[in-house]
C-alpha positions, 0 to 999 in steps of 0.5 A: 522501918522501925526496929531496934538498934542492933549494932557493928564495928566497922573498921579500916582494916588497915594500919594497926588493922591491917593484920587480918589475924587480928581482924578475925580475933576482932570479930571473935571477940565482938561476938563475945561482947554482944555486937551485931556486926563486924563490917570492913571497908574495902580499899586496895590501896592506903597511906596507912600499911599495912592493908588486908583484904576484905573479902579473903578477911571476911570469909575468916571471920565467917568461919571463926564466928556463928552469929555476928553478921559481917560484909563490905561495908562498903565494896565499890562496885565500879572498880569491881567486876560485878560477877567476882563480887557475886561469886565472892559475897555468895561464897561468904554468904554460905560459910556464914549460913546467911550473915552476910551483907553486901555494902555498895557504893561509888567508891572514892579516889582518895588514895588512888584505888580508881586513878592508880589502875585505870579505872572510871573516876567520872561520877557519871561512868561510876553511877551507870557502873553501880546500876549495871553491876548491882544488875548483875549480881542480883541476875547472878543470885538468881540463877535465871538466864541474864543478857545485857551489853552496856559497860559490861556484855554479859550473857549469862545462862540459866543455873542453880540460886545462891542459897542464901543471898545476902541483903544489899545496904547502898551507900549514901553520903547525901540525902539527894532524891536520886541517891534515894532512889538508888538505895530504894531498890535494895535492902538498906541505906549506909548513910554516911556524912563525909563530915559529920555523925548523922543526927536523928533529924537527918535521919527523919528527913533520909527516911521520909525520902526513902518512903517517897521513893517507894520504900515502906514499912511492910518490907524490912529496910535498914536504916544504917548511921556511923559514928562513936559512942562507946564509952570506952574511947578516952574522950567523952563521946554524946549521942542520941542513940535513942532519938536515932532509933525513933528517926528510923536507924536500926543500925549503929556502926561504932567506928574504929580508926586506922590511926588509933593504937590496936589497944584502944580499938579492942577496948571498944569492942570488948566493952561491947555496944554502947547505951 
């Protein structure tokens, strides 16, 4: 798990983001400025409108752009139905010839985008959820003949592979074992403090629990922390981006914020990854 840093913006696209025009000169102009990355949140509903669609913004971006790589960041499986998410990253996947990442987690019922339709708010019913949906997907992507009956009956027939299929980067906000285990199985870990920017000793420690729950370092697994160290933001920003990268990060999400004005957001991308 040791690489160098690459990094990404990762925004809200809501609020002076939400125009999705404006997120797809975003990420043209992130390309431009020598970022890795452009990643959206994915909610249906905010308290700061307007709100674009991730996935329809994405497959914009896709087109607008020819190296940076781009995702959900993160789309929450539970309110999803796995096989739209399959069709939809796989789509975006093969417009992007192959830079997509598909970012999942439990979701949040913050502004209501699990209360407000129905759907399941237990931690329990979302866990078995993201199990069963990552299931799915997976069976999807590879074509072969898949049957299961649990939260969702699927019966799926043999058919053609995704050509490209996307890597998988679980979210987490804690380093609990089962939550590592959880991001174990796929191809990157979105680790998040609701609370505060991870440092580079909780990065060890997240990476020592990867590595006992099966990951090691003959497979490329990403490591992936949010936070801000642009120099270009007004306020003085320090982070050891350095000591990051030995813990094991091999990605920096520089976060953007919905209730920051639009200038502010695009001098950060156009002064381009910090360090």
């Amino acid at each position: 798990m040791s690489s160098p840093l690459r990094f990404g913006i990762y925004l809200p696209p809501m609020g002076p983001l939400g125009d999705p025009e404006v997120l797809v000169e975003l990420g043209v102009r992130a390309e431009a400025a020598g970022w890795d990355g452009v990643f959206l949140w994915d909610h249906v509903l905010t308290d700061h409108p307007p709100i674009a669609d991730t996935w329809t913004t994405l497959a914009a971006i896709a087109q607008a752009t020819s190296t940076i790589r781009m995702g959900p960041m993160v789309t929450p499986l539970p309110r999803r139905r796995p096989w739209v998410v399959a069709r939809q990253a796989a789509t975006v996947a093969q417009l992007s010839r192959g830079r997509l990442v598909l970012g999942v987690g439990l979701g949040v019922d913050e502004t209501g985008d699990l209360s407000s339709f129905g759907e399941a708010t237990a931690l329990s019913d979302r866990k078995q959820l993201l199990t069963e949906g990552l299931d799915v997907i997976r069976a999807m992507w590879s074509g072969a003949p898949y049957v299961h009956s649990g939260s969702h009956v699927v019966n799926l027939p043999a058919s053609e592979a995704t050509p490209y299929r996307p890597p998988i980067w679980m979210a987490s906000s804690t380093g609990a074992p089962g939550v590592l285990a959880r991001a174990a199985s796929c191809d990157g870990i979105f680790h998040n403090p609701p609370d505060h920017e991870a440092t580079p000793e909780e990065v060890a420690d997240v990476v020592r629990g990867l590595r006992r729950a099966g990951v090691d370092d003959q497979r490329r697994f990403d490591v992936v922390v949010r936070g801000n160290a642009s120099a270009a933001w007004p306020e003085t920003t320090s982070v050891d981006l350095a000591g990051l990268a030995e813990a094991g990060a091999t990605w920096w999400m520089e976060g953007l914020i919905y209730f920051d004005p639009l200038e502010m957001s695009l001098d950060v991308v156009d002064a381009g990854p910090p360090g």
